[in-house]
C-alpha positions as CSV (number, residue, x, y, z in Angstrom):
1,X,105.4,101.5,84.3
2,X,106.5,100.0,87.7
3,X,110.1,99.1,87.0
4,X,112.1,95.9,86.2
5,X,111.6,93.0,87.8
6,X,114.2,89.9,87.9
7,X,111.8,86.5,87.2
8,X,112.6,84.6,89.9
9,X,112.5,81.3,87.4
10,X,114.4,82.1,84.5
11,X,116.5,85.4,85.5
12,X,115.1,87.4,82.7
13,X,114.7,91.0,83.4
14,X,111.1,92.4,82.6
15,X,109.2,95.8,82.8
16,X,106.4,95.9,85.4
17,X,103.7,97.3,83.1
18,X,100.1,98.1,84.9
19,X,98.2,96.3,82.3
20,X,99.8,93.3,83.1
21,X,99.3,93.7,86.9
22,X,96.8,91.3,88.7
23,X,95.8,90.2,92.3
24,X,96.1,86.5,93.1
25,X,95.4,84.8,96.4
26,X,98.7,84.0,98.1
27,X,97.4,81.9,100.6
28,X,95.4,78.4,99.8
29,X,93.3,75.8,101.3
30,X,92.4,75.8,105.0
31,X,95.0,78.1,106.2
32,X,92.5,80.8,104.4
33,X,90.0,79.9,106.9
34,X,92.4,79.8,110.2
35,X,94.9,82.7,109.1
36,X,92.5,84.7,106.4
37,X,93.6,85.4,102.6
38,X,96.8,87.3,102.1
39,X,96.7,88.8,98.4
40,X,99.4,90.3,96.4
41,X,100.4,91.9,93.0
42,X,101.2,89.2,90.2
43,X,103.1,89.2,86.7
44,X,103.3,87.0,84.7
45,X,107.0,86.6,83.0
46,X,106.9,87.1,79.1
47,X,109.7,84.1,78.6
48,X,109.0,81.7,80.4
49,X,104.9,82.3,81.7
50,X,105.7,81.6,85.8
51,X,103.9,83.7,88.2
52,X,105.9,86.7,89.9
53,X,104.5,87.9,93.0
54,X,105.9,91.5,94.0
55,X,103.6,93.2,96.3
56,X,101.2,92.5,99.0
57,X,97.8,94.0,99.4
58,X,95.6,94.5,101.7
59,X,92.1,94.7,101.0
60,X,89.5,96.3,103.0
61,X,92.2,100.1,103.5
62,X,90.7,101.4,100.2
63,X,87.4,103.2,100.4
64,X,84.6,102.3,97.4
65,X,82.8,104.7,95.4
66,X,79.3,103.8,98.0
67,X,81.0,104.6,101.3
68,X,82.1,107.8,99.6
69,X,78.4,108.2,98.1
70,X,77.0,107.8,102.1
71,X,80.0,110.0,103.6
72,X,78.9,113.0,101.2
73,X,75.5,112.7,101.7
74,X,75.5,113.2,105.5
């Protein structure tokens, strides 16, 4: 569990569960091509259904399970 969150639509006050987390692209059309994507962290709220963005991310820091595959193997 992450906490409660405040839906920024309906005022309801909702737990962050992990299960419900997901990553949505926070940027859209051709500013992804000038400025790159932006993602962030996304719940959905369980009254009213509108998207909550509370966190950003920033893909390429964590490593995957091949670089980690090569890196032991040298």
């Amino acid at each position: 569990m992450f906490g409660r969150y405040k839906c920024h639509a309906c005022g309801r006050k909702f737990e962050l569960l992990k299960d419900n987390r997901y990553t949505v692209s926070t940027r859209g059309g051709l500013s992804i091509l000038t400025n790159g994507a932006e993602y962030g962290d996304a719940f959905d709220c369980p009254r009213c259904g509108t998207q909550n963005i509370v966190g950003s991310r920033y893909p390429g820091t964590a490593i995957s399970n091949e670089e980690v595959s090569e890196d032991e193997q040298n």
